[in-house]
Residue frames relative to the residue before (quaternion, step in Angstrom):
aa qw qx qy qz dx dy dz
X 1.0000 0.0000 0.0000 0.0000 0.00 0.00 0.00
X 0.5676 -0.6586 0.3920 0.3006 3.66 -0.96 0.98
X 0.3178 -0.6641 0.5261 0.4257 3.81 -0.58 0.22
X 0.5086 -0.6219 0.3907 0.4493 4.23 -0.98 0.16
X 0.7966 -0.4880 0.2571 0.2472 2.91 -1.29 1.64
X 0.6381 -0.4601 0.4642 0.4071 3.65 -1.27 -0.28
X 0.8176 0.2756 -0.2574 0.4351 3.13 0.65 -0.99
X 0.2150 0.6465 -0.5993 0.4204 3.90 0.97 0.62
X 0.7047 0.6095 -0.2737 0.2389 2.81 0.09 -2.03
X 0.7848 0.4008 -0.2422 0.4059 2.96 0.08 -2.09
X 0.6542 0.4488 -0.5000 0.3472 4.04 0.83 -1.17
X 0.5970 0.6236 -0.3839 0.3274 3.39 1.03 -0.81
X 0.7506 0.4871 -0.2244 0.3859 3.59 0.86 -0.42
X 0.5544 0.6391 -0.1811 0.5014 2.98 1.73 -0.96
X 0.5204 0.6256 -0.2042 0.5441 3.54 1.71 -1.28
X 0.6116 0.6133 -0.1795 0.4665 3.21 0.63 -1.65
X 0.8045 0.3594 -0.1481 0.4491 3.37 0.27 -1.42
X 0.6528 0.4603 -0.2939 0.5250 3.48 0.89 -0.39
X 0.5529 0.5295 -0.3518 0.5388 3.61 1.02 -0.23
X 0.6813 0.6056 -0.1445 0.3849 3.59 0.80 -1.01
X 0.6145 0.6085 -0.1326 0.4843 3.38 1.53 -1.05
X 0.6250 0.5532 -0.1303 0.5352 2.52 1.13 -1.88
X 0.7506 0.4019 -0.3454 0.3947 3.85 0.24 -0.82
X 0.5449 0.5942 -0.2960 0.5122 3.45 1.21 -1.28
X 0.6241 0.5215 -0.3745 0.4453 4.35 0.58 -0.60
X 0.7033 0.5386 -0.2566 0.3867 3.17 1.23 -1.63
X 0.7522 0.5241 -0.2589 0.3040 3.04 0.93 -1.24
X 0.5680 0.2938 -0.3430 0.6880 3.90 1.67 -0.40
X 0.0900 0.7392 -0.6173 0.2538 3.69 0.17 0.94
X 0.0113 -0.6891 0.6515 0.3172 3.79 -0.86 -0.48
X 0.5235 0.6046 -0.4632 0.3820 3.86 1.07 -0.27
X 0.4581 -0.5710 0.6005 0.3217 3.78 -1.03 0.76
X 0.5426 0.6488 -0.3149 0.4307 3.20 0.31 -1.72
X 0.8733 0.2296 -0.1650 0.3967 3.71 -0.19 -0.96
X 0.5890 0.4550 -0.3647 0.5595 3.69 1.24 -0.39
X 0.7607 0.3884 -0.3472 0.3872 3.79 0.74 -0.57
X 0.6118 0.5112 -0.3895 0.4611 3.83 1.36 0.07
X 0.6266 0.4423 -0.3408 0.5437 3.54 1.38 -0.60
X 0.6745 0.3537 -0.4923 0.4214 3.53 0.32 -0.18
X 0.6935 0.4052 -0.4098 0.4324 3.77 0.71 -0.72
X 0.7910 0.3543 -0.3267 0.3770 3.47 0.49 0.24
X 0.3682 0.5702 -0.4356 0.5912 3.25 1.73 1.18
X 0.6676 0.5538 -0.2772 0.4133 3.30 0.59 -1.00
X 0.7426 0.3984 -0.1867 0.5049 3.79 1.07 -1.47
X 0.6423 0.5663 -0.3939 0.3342 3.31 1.39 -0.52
X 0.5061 0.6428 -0.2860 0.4989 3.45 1.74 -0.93
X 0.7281 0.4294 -0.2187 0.4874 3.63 0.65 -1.05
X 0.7944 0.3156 -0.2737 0.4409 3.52 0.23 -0.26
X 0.6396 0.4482 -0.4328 0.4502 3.62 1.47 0.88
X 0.6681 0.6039 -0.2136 0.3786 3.24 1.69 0.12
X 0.6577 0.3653 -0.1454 0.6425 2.57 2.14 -0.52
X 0.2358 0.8774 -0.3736 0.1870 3.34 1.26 0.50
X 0.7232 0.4615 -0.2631 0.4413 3.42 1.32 -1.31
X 0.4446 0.7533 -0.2295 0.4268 2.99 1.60 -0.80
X 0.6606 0.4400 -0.0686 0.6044 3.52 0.98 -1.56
X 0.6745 0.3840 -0.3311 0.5366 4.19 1.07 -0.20
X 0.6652 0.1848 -0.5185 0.5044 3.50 0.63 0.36
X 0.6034 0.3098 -0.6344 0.3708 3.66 -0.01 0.08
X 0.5316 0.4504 -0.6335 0.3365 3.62 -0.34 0.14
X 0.6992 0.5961 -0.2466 0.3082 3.28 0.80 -1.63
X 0.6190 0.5362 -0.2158 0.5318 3.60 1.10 -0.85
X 0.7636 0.1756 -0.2367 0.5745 3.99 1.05 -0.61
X 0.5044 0.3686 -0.6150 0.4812 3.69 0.76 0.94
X 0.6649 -0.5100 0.3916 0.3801 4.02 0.62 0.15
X 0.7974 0.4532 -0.1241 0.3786 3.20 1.42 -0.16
X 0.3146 -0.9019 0.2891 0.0634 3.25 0.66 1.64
X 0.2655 -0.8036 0.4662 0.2577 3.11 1.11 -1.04
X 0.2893 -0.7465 0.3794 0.4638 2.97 -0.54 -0.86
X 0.4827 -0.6844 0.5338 0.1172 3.41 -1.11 2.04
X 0.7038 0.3982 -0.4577 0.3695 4.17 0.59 0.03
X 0.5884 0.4475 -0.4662 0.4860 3.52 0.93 0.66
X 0.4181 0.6751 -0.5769 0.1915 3.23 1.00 0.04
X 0.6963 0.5108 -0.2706 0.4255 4.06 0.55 -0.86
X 0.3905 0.5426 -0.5783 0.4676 3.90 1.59 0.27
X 0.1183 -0.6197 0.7687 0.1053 2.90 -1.96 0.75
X 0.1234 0.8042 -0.5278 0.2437 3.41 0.45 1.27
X 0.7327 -0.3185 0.4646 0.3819 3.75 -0.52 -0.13
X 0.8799 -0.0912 0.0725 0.4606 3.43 -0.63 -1.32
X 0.5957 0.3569 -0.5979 0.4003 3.16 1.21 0.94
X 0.4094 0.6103 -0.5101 0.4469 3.99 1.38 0.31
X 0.8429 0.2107 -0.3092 0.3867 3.91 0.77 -0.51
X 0.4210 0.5989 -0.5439 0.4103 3.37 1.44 0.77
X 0.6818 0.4936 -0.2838 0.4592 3.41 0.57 -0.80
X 0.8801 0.0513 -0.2886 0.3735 3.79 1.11 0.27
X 0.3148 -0.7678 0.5520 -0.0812 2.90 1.00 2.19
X 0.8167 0.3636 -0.0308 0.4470 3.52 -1.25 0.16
X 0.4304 0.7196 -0.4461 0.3128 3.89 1.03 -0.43
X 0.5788 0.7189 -0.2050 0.3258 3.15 1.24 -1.26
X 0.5959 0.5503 -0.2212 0.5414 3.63 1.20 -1.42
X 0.7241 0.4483 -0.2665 0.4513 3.43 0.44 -1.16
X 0.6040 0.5616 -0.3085 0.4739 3.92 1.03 -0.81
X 0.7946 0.2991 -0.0799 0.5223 3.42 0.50 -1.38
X 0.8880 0.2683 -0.1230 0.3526 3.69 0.14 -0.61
X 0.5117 0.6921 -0.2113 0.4632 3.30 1.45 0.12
X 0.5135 0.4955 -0.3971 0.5772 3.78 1.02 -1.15
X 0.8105 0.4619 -0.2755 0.2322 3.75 -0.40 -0.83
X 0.6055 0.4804 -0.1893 0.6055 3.66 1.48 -0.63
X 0.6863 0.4605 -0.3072 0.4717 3.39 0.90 -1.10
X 0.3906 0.7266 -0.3625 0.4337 3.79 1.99 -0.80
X 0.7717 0.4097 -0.0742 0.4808 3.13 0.37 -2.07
X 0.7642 0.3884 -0.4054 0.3174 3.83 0.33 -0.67
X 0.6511 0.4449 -0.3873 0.4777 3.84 1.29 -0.81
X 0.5583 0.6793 -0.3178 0.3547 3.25 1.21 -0.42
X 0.7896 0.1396 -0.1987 0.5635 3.45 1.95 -0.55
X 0.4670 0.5763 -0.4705 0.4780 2.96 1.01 1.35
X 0.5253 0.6338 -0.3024 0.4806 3.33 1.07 0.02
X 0.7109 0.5617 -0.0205 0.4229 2.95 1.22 -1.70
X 0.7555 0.1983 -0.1039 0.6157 3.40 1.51 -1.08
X 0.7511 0.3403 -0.4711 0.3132 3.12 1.01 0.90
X 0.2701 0.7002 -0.4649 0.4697 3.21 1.98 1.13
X 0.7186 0.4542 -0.2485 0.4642 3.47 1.24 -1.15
X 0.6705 0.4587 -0.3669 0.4533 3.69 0.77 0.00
X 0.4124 0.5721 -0.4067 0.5807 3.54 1.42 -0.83
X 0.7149 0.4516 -0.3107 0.4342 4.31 -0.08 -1.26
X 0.6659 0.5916 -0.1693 0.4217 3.37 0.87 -1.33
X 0.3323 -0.8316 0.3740 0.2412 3.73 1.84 -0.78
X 0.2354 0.7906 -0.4154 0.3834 3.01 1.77 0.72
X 0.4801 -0.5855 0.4621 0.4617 4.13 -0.76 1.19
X 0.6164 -0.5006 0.4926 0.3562 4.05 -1.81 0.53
X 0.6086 0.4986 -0.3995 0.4705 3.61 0.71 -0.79
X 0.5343 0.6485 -0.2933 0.4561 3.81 0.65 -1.19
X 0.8245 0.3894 -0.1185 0.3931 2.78 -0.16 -1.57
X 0.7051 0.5510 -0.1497 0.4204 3.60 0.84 -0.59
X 0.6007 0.5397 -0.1031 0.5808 2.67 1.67 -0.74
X 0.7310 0.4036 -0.1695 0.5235 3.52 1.21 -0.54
X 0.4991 0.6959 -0.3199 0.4053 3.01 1.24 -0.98
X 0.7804 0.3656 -0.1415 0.4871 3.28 0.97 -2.05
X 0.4588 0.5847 -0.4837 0.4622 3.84 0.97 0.05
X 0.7936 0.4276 -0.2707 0.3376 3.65 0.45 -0.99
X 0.5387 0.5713 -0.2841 0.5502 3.31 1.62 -0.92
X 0.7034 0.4672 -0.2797 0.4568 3.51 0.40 -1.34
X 0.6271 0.5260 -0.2845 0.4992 4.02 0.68 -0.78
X 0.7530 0.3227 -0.2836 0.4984 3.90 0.95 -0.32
X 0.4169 0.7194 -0.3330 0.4448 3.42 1.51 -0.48
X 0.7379 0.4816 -0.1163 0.4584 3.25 0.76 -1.96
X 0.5164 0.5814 -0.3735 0.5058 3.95 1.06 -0.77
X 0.7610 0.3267 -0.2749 0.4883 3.60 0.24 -1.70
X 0.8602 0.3718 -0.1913 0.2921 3.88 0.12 -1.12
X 0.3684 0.7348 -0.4929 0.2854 3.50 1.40 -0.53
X 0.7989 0.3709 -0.3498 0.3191 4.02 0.28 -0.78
X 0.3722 0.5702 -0.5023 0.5329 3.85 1.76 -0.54
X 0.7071 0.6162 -0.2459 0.2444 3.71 0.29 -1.78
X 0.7346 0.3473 -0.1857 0.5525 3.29 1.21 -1.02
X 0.6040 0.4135 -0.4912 0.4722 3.80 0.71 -0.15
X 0.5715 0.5293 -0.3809 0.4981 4.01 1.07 -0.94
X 0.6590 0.5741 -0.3292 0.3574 3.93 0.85 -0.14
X 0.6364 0.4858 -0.2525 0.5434 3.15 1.56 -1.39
X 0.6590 0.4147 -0.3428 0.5256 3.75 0.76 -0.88
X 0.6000 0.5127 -0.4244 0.4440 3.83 0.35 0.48
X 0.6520 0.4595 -0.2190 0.5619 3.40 1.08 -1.35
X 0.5081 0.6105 -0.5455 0.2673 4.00 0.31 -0.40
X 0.5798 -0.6023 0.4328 0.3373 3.42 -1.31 0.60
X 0.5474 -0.6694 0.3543 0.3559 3.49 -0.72 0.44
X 0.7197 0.3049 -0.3720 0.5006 3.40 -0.59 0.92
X 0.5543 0.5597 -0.4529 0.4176 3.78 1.32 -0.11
X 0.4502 -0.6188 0.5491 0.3360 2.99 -1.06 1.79
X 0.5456 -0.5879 0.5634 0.1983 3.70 -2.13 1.11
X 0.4354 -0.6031 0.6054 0.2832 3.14 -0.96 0.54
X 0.1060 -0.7989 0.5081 0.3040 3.35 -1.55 0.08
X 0.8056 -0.4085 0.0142 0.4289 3.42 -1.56 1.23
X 0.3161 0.8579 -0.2461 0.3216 3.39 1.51 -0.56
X 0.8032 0.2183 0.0575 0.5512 2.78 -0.44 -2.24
X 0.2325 0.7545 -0.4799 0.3825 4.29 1.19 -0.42
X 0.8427 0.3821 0.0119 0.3791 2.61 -0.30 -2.61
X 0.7327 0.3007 -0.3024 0.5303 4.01 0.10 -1.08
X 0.5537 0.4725 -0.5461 0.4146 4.21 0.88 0.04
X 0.5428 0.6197 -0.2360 0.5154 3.80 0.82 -1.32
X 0.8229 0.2889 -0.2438 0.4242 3.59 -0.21 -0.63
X 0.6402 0.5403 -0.3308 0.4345 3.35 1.35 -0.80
X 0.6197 0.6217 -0.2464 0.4107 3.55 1.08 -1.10
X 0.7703 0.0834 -0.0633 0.6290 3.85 -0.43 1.38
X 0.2643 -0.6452 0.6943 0.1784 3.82 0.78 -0.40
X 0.7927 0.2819 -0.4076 0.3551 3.61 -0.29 1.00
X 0.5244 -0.7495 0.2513 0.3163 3.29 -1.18 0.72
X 0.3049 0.7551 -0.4667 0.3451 3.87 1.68 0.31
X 0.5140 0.4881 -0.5325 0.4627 4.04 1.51 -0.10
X 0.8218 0.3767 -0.3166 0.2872 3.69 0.19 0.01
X 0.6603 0.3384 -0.3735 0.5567 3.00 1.67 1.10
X 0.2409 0.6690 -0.6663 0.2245 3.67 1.48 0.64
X 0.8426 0.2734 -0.2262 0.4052 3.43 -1.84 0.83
X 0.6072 0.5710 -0.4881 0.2588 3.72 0.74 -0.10
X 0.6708 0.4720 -0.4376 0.3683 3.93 0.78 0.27
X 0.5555 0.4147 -0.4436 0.5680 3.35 1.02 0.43
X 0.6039 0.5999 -0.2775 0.4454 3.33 0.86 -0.53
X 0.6880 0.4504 -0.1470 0.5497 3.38 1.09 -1.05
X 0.6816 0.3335 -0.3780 0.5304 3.85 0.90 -0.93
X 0.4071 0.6564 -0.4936 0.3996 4.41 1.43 -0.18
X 0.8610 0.2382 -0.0134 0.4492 3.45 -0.17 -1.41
X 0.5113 0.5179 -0.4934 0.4763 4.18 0.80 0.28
X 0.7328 0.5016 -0.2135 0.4072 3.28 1.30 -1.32
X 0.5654 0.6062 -0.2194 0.5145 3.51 1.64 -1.12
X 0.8389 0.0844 -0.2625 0.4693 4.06 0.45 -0.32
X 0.4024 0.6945 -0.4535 0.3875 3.19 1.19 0.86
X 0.7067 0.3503 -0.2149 0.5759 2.95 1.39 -1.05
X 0.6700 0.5508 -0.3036 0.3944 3.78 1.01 -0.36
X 0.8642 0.0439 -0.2780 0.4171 3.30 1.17 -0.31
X 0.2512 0.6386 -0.5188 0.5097 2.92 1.46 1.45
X 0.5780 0.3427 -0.3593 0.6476 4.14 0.63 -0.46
X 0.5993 0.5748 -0.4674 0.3035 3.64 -0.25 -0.40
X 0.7932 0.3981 -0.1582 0.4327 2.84 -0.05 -2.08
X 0.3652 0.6172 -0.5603 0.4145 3.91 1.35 -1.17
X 0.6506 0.5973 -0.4209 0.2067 3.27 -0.26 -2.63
X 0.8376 0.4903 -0.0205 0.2399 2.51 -0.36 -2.38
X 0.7010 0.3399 -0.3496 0.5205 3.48 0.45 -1.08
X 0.4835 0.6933 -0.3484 0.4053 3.66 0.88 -0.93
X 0.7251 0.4260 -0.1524 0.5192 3.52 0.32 -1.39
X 0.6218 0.5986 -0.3494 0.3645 3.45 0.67 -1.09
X 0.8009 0.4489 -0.1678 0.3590 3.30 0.33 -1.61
X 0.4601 0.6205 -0.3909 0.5005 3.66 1.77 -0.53
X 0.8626 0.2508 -0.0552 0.4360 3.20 0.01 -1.27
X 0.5720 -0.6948 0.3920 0.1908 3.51 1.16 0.95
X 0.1693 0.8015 -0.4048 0.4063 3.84 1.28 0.99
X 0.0863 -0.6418 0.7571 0.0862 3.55 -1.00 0.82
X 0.8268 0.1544 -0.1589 0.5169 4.05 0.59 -0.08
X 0.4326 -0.6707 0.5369 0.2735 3.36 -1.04 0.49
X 0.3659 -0.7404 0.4815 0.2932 3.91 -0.98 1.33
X 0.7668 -0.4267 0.3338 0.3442 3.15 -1.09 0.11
X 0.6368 0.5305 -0.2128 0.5175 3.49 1.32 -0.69
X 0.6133 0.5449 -0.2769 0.5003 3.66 1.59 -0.58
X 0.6505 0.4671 -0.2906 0.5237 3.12 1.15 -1.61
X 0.7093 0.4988 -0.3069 0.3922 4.00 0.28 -0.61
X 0.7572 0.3751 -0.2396 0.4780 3.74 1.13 -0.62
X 0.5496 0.4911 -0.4265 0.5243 3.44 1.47 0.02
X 0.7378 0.4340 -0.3070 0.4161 3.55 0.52 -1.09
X 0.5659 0.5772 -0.3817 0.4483 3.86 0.91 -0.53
X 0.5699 0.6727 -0.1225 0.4557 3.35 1.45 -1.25
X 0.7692 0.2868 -0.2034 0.5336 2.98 0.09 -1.21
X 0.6317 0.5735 -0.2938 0.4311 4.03 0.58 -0.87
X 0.6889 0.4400 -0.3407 0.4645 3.38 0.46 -1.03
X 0.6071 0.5626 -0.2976 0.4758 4.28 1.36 -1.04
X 0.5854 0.4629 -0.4012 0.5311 3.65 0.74 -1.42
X 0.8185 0.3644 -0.3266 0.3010 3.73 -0.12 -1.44
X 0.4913 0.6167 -0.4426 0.4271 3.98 0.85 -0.01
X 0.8368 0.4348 -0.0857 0.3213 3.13 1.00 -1.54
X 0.6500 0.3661 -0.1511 0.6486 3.08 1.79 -0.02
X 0.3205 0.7134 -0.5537 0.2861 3.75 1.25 0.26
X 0.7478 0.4209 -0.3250 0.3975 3.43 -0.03 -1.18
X 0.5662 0.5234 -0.3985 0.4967 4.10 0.99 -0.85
X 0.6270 0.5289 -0.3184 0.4752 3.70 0.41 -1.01
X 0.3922 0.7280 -0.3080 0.4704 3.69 1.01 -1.14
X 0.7451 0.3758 -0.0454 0.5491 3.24 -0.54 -2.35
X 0.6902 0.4654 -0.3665 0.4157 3.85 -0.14 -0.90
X 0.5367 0.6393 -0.3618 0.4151 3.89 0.83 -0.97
X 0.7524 0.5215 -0.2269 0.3323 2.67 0.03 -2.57
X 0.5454 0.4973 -0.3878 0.5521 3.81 0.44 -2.13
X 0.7962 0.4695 -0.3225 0.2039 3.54 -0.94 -1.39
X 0.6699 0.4254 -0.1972 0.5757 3.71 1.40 -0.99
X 0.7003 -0.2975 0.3993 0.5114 3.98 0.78 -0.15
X 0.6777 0.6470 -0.3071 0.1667 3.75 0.20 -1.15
X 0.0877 -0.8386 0.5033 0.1890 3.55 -0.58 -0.59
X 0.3887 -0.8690 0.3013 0.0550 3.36 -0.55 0.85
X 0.2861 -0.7593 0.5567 0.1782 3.96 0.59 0.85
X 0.5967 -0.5749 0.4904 0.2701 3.36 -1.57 0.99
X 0.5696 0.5121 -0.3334 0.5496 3.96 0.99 -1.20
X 0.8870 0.2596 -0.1872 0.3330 3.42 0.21 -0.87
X 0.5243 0.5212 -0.4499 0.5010 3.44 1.25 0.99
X 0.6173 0.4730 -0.2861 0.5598 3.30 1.39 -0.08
X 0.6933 0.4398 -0.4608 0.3369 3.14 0.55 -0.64
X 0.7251 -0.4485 0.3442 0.3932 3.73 -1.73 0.61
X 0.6042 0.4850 -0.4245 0.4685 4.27 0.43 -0.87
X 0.7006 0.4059 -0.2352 0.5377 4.02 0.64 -0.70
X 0.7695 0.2021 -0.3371 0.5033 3.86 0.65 0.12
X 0.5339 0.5505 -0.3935 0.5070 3.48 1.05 0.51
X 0.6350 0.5688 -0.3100 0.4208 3.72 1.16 -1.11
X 0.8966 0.0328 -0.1827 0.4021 2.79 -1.41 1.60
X 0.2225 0.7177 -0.5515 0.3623 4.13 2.02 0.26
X 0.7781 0.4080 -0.3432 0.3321 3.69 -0.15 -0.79
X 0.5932 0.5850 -0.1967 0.5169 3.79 0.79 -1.10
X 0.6825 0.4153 -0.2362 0.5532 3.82 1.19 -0.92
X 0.7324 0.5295 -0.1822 0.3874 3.59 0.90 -0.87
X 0.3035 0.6562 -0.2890 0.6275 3.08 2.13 -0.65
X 0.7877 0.5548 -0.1496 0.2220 2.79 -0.33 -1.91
X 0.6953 0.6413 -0.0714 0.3165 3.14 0.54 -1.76
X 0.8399 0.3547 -0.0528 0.4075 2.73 0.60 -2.20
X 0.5969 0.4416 -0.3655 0.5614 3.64 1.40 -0.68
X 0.5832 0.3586 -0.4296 0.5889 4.22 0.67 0.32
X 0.6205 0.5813 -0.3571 0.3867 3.76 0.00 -0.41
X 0.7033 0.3986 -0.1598 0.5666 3.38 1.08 -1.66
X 0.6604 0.4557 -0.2384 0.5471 3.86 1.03 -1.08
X 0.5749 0.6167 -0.3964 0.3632 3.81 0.59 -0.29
X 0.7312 0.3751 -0.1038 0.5602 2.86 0.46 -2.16
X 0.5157 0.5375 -0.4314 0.5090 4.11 0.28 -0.06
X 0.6839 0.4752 -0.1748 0.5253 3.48 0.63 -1.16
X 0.8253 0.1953 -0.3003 0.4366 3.13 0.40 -0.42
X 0.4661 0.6822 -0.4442 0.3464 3.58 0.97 0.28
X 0.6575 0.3725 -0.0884 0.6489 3.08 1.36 -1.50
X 0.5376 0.4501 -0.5074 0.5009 3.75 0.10 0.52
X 0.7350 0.4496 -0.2404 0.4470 3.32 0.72 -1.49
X 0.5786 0.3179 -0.3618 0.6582 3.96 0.95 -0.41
X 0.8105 0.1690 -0.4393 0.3487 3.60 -0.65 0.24
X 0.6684 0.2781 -0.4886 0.4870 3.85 0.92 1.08
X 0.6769 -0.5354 0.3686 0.3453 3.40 1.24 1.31
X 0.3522 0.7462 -0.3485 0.4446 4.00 1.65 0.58
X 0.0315 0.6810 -0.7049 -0.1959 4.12 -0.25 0.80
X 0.2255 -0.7458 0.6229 0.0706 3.51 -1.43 1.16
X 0.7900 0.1334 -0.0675 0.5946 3.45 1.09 -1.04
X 0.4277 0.7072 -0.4196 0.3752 3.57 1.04 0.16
């Protein structure tokens, strides 16, 4: 397999560098508002490239297509860039949404906090509204980064290119870059509602017992593991539906109920989940305290 061209590279660095600037502005910033969206969208950006391969077999397992999970632990070459198909989306098209979503989650959960609304609540809503505008702007990056996850193993990837000008060509209308987004959308409104609604509960909960201006490391790790591992049970089978639509498929009523379709792919997500959940919400504590950001305070 070829290594990536020169001129990958260089966009990759150039990208890289422009991401870097950008954080370094935020960080001598005097606006909250901007130090608390650039750290929360440092923190998720870190986490969702580390746990990426991780995140390609659970797609792979609810598009029907396992692959094959005993190479997953090769650190070969072209099985290191099979396993992060799709990396690309998350590099290039992510920083901005993730900009705009901590950016309104901060924002609407200052105004419920004012509003005297309980911390769990409020957290919990906060991330419904943020997460619901996120999904609008990113759902089509989200769904081409899906198909290039789900591909059988050894099928040479498309690139983000040829994705995009296939997708738009296909039906000649622009509803290909939202096939699957209402299961998709009722998946992940419901998923950090309930994730950083049980958190913040945890945490703030735990906090005030034991008389805590910060949460230890042992708090932050058993709430977020906690709360992930619950959101991702309860929303397995939606995620499921959200796959299938996204990969071509379609889904019968009998056979969204039935146990094989709310069990499929439950482990791989829970995996998943919980080692991002626990690594997320860490991440974003410590981002948020080193751009001067109260996250759980």
């Amino acid at each position: 397999m070829r290594l990536p061209s020169r001129r990958n590279l260089v966009r990759f660095a150039a990208f890289g560098s422009a991401l870097t600037l950008c954080s370094y502005s935020a960080y001598k910033s005097r606006s909250y508002l901007f130090r608390a969206a650039t750290s929360g969208a440092l923190g998720a950006l870190f986490v969702e490239f580390i746990f990426h391969p991780v995140d390609t077999l659970n797609m792979r397992a609810k598009a029907g297509n396992r692959g094959a999970p005993q190479t997953f632990f090769r650190l070969d070459y072209a099985n290191m860039v099979d396993k992060f198909r799709g990396v690309g989306y998350v590099y290039y098209c992510y920083p901005l949404p993730l900009f705009i979503y901590y950016g309104i989650y901060y924002w609407a959960r200052e105004t419920c906090r004012h509003l005297a609304i309980d911390e769990g609540l409020s957290s919990a809503m906060a991330a419904t509204i943020s997460e619901s505008v996120f999904i609008l702007v990113m759902y089509p990056f989200e769904l081409f980064k899906t198909r290039a996850q789900a591909a059988f193993v050894g099928e040479k990837p498309a690139s983000m290119w040829e994705v995009y000008s296939k997708s738009s060509r296909w039906k000649g209308r622009i509803g290909n870059f939202y096939i699957g987004i209402v299961p998709y959308f009722i998946t992940y409104v419901a998923y950090v509602a309930f994730q950083f609604g049980i958190y913040h509960f945890v945490v703030h909960t735990t906090m005030k017992r034991q008389a805590r201006t910060r949460p230890s490391f042992a708090l932050i790790f058993g709430a977020s593991a906690a709360a992930g591992a619950l959101a991702s049970c309860l929303t397995n089978p939606l995620e499921t539906w959200a796959v299938v639509r996204q990969t071509g498929g379609r889904v019968a009523l009998n056979e969204f109920l039935s146990w094989e379709f709310v069990k499929r792919g439950i482990v791989q997500r829970v995996i998943y989940n919980v080692s991002v959940s626990a690594t997320l919400f860490f991440a974003l504590e410590h981002f948020s305290s080193l751009f001067g950001v109260q996250f759980s305070q």
